[in-house]
TORPA-4810 file (N, C-alpha, C, O; in nm, 3 decimals):
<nodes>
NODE_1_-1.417_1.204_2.158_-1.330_1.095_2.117_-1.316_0.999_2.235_-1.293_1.027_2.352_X
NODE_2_-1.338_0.862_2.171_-1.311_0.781_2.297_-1.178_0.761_2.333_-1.095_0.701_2.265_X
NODE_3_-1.152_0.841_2.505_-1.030_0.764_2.466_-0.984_0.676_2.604_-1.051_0.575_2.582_X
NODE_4_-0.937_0.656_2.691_-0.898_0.561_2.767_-0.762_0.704_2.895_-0.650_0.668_2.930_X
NODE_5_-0.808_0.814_2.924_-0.733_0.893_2.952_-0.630_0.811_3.105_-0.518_0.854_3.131_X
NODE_6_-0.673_0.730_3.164_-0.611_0.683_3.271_-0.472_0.593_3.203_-0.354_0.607_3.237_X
NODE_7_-0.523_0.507_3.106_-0.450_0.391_3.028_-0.343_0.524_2.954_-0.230_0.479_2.933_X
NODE_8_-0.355_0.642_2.921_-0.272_0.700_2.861_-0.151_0.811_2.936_-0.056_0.874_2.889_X
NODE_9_-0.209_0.797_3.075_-0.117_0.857_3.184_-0.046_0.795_3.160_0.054_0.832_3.099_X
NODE_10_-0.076_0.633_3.213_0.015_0.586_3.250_0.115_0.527_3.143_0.235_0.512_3.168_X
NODE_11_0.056_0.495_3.019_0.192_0.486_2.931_0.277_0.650_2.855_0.375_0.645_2.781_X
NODE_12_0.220_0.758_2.892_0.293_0.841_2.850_0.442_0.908_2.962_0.546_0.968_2.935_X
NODE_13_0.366_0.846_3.120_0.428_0.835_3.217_0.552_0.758_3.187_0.648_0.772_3.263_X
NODE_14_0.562_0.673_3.076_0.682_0.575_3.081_0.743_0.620_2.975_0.852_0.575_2.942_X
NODE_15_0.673_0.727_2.899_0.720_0.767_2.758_0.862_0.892_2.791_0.985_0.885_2.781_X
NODE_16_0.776_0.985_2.827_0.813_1.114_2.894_0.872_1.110_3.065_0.813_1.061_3.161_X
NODE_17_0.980_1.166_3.062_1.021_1.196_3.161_1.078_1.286_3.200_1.041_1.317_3.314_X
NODE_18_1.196_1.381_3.139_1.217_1.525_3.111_1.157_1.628_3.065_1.115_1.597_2.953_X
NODE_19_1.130_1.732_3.089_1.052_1.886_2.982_1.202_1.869_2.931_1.297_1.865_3.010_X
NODE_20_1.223_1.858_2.743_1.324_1.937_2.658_1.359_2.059_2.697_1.477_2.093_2.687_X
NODE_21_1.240_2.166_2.761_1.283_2.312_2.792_1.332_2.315_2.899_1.440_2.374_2.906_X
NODE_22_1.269_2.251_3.032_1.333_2.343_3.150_1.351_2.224_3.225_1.301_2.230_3.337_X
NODE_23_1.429_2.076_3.183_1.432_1.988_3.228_1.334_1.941_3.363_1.390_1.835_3.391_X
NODE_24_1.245_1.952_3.442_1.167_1.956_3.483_1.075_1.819_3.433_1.062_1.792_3.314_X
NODE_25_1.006_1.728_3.554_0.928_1.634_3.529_0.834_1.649_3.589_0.826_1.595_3.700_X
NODE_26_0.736_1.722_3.543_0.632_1.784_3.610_0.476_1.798_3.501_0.421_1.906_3.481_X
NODE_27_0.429_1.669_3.444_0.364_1.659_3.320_0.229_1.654_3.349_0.195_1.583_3.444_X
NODE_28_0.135_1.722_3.279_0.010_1.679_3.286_-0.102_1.698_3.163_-0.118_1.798_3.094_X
NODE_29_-0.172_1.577_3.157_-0.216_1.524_3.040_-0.354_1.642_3.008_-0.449_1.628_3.085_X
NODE_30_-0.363_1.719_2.935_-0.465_1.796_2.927_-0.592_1.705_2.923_-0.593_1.591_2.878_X
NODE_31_-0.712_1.778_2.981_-0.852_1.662_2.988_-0.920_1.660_2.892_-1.017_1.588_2.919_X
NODE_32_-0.930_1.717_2.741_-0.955_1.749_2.599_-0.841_1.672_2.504_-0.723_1.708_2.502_X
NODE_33_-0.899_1.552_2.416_-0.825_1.542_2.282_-0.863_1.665_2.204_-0.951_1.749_2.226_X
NODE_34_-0.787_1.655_2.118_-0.786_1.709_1.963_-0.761_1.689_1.822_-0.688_1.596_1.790_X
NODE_35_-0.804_1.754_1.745_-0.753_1.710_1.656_-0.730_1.808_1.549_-0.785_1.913_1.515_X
NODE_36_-0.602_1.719_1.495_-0.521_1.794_1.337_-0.540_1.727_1.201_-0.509_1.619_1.151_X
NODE_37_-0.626_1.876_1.150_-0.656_1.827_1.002_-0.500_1.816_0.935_-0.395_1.873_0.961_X
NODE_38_-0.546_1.696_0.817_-0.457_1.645_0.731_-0.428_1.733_0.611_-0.507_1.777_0.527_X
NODE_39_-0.260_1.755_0.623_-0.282_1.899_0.508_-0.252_1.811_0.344_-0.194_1.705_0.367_X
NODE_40_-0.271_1.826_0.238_-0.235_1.739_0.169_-0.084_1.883_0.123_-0.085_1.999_0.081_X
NODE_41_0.010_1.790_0.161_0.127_1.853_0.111_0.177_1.912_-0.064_0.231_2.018_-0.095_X
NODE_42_0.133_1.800_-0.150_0.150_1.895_-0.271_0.087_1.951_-0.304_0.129_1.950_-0.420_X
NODE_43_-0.021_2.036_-0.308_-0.144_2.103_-0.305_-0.109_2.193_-0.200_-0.110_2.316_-0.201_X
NODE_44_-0.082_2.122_-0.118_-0.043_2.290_0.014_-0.186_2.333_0.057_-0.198_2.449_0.094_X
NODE_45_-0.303_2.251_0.057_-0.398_2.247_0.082_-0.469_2.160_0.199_-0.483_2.039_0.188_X
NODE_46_-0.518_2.243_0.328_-0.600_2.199_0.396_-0.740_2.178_0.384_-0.809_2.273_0.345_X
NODE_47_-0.802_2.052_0.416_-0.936_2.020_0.361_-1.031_2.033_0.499_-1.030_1.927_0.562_X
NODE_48_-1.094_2.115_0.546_-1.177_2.154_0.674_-1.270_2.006_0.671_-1.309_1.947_0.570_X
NODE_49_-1.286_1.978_0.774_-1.436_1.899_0.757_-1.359_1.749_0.728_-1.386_1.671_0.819_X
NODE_50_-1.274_1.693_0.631_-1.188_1.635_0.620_-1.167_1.495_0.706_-1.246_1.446_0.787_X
NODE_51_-1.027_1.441_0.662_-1.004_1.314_0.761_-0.893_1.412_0.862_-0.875_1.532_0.845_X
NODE_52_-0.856_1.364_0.920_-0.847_1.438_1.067_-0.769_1.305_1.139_-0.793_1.189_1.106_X
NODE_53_-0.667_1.346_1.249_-0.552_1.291_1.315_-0.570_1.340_1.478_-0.539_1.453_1.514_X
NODE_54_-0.616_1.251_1.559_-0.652_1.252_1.692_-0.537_1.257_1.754_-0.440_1.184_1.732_X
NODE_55_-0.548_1.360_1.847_-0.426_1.416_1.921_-0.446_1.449_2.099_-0.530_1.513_2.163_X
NODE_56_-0.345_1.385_2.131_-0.335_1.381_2.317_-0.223_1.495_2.315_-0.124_1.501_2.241_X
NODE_57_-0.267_1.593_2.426_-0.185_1.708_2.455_-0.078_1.686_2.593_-0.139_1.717_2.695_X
NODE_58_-0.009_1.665_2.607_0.089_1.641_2.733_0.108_1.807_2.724_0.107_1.866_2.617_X
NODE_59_0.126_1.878_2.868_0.178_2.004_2.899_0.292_1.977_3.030_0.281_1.901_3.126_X
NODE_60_0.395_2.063_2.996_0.478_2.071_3.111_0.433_2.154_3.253_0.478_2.268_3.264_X
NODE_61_0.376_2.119_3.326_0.359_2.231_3.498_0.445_2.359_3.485_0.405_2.475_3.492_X
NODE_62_0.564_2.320_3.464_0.685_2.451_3.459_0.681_2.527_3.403_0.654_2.631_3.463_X
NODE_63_0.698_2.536_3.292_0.729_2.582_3.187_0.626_2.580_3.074_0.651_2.645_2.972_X
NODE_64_0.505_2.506_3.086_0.415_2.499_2.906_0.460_2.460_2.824_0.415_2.493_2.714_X
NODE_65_0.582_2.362_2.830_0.585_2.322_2.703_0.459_2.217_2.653_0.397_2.176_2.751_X
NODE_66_0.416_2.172_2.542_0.372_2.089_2.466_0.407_2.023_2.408_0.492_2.045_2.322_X
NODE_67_0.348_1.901_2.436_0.423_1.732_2.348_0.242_1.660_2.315_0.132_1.642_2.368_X
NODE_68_0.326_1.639_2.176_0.149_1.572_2.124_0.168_1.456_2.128_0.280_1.407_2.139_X
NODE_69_0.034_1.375_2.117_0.085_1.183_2.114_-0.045_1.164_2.023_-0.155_1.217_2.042_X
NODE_70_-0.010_1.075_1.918_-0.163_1.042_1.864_-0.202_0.906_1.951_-0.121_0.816_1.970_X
NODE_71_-0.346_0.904_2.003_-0.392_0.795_2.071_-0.386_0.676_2.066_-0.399_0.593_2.155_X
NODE_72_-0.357_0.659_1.905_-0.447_0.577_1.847_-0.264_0.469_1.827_-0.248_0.349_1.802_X
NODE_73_-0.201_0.536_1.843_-0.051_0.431_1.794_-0.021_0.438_1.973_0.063_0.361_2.020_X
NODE_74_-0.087_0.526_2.053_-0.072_0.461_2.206_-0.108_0.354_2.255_-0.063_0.287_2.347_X
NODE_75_-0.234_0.336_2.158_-0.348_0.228_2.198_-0.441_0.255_2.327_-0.482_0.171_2.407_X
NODE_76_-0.458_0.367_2.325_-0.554_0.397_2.431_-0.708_0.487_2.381_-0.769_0.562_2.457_X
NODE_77_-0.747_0.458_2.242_-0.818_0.516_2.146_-0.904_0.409_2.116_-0.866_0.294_2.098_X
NODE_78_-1.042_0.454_2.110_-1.123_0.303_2.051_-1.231_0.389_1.978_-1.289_0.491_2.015_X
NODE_79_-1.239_0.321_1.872_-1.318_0.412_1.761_-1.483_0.407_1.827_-1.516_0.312_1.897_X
NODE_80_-1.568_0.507_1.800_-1.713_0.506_1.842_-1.760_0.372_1.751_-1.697_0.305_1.670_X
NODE_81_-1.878_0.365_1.795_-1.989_0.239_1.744_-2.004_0.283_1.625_-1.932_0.379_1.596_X
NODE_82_-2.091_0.234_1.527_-2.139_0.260_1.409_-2.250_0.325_1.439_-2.282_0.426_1.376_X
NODE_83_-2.345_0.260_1.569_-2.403_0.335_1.612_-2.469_0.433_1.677_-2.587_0.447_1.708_X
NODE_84_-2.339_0.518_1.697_-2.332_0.639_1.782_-2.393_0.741_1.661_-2.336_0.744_1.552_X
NODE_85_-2.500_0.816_1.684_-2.568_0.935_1.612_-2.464_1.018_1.560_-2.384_1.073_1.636_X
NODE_86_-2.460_1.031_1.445_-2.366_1.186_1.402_-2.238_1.170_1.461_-2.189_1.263_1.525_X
NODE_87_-2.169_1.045_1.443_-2.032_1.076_1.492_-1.977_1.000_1.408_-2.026_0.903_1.351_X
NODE_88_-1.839_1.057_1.396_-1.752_1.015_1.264_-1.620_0.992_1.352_-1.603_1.075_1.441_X
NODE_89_-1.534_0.900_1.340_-1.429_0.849_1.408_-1.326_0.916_1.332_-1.336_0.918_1.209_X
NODE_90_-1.197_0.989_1.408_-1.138_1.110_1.382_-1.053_1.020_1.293_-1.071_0.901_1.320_X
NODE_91_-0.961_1.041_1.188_-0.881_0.950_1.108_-0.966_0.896_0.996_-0.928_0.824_0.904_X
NODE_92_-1.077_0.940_1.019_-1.178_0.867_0.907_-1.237_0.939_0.781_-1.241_1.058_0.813_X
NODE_93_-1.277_0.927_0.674_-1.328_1.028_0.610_-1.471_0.938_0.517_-1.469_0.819_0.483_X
NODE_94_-1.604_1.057_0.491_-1.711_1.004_0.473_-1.672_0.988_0.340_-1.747_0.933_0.260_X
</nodes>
């Protein structure tokens, strides 16, 4: 996933400033996005393979907590080319 990991320090740096758990400001941006399939709620059904929700992992140093950010409402996310081989832009579905 493309994403802009420097541009997202630094605005999550302005986002986050406490751990909720062990008050502690001690954050670091895992070096892997991810992503969470879309469950369709009345169905109660997850679709594998699917459209899919790109996800930035913030971890606390202290403690482990986890805080997710989607990239893409950070603005530090830029979708691949059309012509990138075999790649499908996460949020997207064929």
């Amino acid at each position: 996933m493309p994403v802009d990991y420097e541009e997202a320090k630094k605005k999550l740096s302005a986002l986050i400033k406490q751990c909720p758990v062990c008050a502690q400001n001690q954050w670091g941006l895992l070096p892997n996005s991810f992503s969470m399939p879309i469950v369709d709620l009345d169905s109660k059904k997850m679709h594998l393979g699917g459209e899919m929700v790109p996800v930035l992992v913030l971890a606390c140093q202290k403690c482990g907590h986890l805080e997710l950010f989607n990239p893409m409402h950070l603005g530090v996310y830029s979708k691949p080319s059309p012509s990138a081989e075999g790649t499908q832009a996460p949020g997207t579905s064929r």
